[in-house]
Phi, psi and omega in degrees: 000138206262171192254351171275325168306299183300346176307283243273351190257000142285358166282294176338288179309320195302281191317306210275334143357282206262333171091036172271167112295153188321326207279328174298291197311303194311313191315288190320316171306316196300315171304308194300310192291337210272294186330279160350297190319307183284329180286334191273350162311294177269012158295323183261357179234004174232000000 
């Protein structure tokens, strides 16, 4: 299985999933990451 294909055919699944279009996903990682971010600031700086 080549790893790109399956990438793109996990994004696939994803948008249907969730009932996005790409530009809805992207938003949606950028939150997921920004969250992330802030947790691990305050794990590590409080």
């Amino acid at each position: 299985m080549n790893l790109i294909s399956a990438h793109k055919r996990s994004i696939e699944r994803e948008k249907r999933k969730l009932r996005v279009n790409e530009y809805g996903l992207l938003w949606i990682q950028f939150f997921r990451g920004a969250i992330v971010a802030l947790i691990i600031e305050r794990i590590i700086f409080h």
